[in-house]
Wavefront OBJ file of the C-alpha trace (Angstrom):
o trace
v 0.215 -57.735 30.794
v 0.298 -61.258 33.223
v 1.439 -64.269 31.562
v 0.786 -67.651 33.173
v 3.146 -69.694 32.998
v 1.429 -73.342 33.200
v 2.860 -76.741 33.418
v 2.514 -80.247 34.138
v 5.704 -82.573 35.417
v 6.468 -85.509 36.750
v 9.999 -85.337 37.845
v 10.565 -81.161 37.163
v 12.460 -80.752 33.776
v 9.061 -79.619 32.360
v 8.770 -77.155 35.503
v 12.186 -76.244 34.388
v 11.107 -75.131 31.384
v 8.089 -73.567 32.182
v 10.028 -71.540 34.529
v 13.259 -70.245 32.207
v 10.029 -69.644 29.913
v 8.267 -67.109 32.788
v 12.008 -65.959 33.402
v 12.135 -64.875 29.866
v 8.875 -62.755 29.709
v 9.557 -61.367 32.969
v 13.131 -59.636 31.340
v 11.173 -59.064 28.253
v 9.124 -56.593 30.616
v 5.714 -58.376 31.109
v 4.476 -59.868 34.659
v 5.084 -63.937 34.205
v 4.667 -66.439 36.388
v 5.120 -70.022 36.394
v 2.790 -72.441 38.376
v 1.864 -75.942 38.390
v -1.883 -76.413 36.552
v -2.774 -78.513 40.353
v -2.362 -74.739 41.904
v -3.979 -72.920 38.779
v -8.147 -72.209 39.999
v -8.732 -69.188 38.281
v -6.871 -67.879 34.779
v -9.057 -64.749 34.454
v -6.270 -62.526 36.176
v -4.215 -63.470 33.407
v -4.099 -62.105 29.689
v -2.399 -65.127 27.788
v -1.414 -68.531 29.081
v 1.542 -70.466 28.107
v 0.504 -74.006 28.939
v 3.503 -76.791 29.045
v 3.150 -80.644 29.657
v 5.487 -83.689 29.485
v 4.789 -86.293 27.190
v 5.105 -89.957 27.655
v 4.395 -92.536 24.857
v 3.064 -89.866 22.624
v 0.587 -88.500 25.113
v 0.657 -85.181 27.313
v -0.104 -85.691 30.782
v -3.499 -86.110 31.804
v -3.127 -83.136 34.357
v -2.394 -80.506 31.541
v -5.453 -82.130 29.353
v -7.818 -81.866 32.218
v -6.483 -78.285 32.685
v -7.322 -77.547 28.960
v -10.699 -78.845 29.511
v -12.100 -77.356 32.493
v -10.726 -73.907 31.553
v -11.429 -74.293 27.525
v -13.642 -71.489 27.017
v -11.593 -69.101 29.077
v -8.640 -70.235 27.366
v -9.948 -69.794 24.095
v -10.740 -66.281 24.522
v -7.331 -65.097 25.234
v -3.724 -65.698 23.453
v -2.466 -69.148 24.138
v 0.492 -71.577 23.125
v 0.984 -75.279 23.921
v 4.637 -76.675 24.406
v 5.728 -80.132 25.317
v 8.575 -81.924 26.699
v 9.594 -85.302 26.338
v 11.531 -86.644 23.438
v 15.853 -87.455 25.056
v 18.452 -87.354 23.090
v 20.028 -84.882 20.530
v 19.416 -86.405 17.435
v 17.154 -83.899 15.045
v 15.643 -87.304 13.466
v 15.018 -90.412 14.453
v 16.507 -93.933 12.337
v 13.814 -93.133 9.643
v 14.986 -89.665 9.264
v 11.720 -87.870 10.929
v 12.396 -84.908 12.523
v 12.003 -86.083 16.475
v 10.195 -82.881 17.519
v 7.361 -83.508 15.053
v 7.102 -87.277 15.498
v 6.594 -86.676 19.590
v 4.101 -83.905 19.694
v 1.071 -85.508 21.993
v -1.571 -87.046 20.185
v -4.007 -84.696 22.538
v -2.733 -81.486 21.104
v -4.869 -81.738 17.605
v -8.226 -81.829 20.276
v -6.710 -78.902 21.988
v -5.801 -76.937 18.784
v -9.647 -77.068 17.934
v -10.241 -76.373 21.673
v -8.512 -73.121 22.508
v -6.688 -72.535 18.674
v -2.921 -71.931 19.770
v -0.604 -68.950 18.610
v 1.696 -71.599 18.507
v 2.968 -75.068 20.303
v 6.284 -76.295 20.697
v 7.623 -79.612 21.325
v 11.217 -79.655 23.341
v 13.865 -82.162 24.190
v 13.363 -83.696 27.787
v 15.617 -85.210 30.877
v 16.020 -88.265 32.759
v 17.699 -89.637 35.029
v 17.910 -93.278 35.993
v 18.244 -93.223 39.535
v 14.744 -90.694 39.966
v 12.274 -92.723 41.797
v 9.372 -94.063 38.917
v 6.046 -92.677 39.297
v 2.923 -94.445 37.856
v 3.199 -97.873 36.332
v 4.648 -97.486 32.948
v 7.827 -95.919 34.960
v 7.607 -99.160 37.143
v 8.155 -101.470 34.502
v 10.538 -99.943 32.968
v 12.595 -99.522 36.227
v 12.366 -103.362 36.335
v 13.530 -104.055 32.886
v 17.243 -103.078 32.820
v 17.052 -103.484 28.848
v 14.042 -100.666 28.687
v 16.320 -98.401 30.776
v 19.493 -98.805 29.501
v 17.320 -98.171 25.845
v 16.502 -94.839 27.560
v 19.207 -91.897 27.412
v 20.217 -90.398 30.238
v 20.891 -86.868 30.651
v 19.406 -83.437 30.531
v 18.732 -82.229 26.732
v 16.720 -79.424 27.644
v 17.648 -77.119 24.783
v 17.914 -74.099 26.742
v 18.884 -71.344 23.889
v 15.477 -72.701 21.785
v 13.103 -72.226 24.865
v 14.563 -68.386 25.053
v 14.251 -68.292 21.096
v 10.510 -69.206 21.524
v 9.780 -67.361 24.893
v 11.097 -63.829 23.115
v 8.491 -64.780 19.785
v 5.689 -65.195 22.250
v 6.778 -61.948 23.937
v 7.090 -59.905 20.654
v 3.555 -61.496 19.598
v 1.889 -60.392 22.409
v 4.139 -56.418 22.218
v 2.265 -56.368 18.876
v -0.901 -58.352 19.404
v 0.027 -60.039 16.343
v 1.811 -63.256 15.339
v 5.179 -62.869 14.414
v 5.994 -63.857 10.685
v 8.910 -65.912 9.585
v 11.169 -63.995 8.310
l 1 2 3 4 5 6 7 8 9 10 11 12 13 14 15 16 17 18 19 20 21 22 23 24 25 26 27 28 29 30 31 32 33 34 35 36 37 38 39 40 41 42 43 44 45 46 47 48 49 50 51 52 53 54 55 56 57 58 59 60 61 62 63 64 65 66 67 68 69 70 71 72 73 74 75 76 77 78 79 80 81 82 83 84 85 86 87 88 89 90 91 92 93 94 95 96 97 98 99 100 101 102 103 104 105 106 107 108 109 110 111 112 113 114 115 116 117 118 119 120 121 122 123 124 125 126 127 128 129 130 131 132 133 134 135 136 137 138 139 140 141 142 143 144 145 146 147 148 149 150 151 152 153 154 155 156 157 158 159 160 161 162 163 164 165 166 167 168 169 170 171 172 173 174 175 176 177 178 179 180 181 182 183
């Protein structure tokens, strides 16, 4: 079975995880890769599509929506899951005491769950670091504003043993052609 591995980054810790994730199916014994959704023309070679973004303010990167959208129907017809990156920090809930993980999933993924209907979608813990160059303008002014970036945590929090958690579900799911049940 090929996997495609799909993602969407702006500075690489989402191609970081799309890439552990591919790493994981590959030593689970099916044929992964992991490519950027600019390099992505044709998904019919593959039998299930992991598709990752990184979110900013609440919203998935327009090159992973666009993605979604020009290969919907194709998508649709085969097993998919969404994931996102984004939220920094450690923290399990924000100062209301909302789980973070929830409270960041992209705004676009309840279009795309009607679009191509998901196994699953995950939302994971992002990087950042300061001294990246910004790109786009939202980065810009908040490169300017030394209050907005010192707001911002710095750091990798990537939660690496939760992306191999959720790659070997998506492997045993599609072992079985079934979704895995809680246990």
């Amino acid at each position: 079975m090929r996997v495609l591995v799909a993602y969407a980054t702006r500075h690489g810790a989402t191609a970081g995880i799309a890439e552990r994730i591919a790493a994981a199916l590959t030593r689970a014994g099916l044929s992964a890769e992991a490519r950027p959704v600019e390099d992505v023309r044709d998904i019919e070679p593959y039998d299930a599509v992991v598709l990752g973004g990184a979110a900013y303010m609440f919203h998935w990167l327009k090159p992973a929506v666009t993605f979604c959208r020009r290969h919907g129907t194709q998508l649709a017809a085969r097993p998919v899951w969404l994931f996102s990156s984004g939220p920094l920090g450690t923290d399990p809930v924000d100062k209301d005491g909302n789980n973070v993980l929830e409270t960041c999933r992209p705004k676009e993924f309840d279009e795309l769950t009607k679009l191509l209907h998901p196994r699953g979608e995950q939302v994971f813990h992002g990087a950042y670091n300061p001294d990246a160059p910004p790109i786009g303008l939202g980065e810009r002014l908040v490169h300017h504003l030394p209050a907005a970036r010192e707001a911002l945590q710095a750091g990798d929090f990537r939660d690496w043993p939760a992306i191999e958690a959720w790659a070997a579900q998506i492997a045993a799911e599609l072992e079985t052609g079934q979704p895995r049940t809680a246990i």
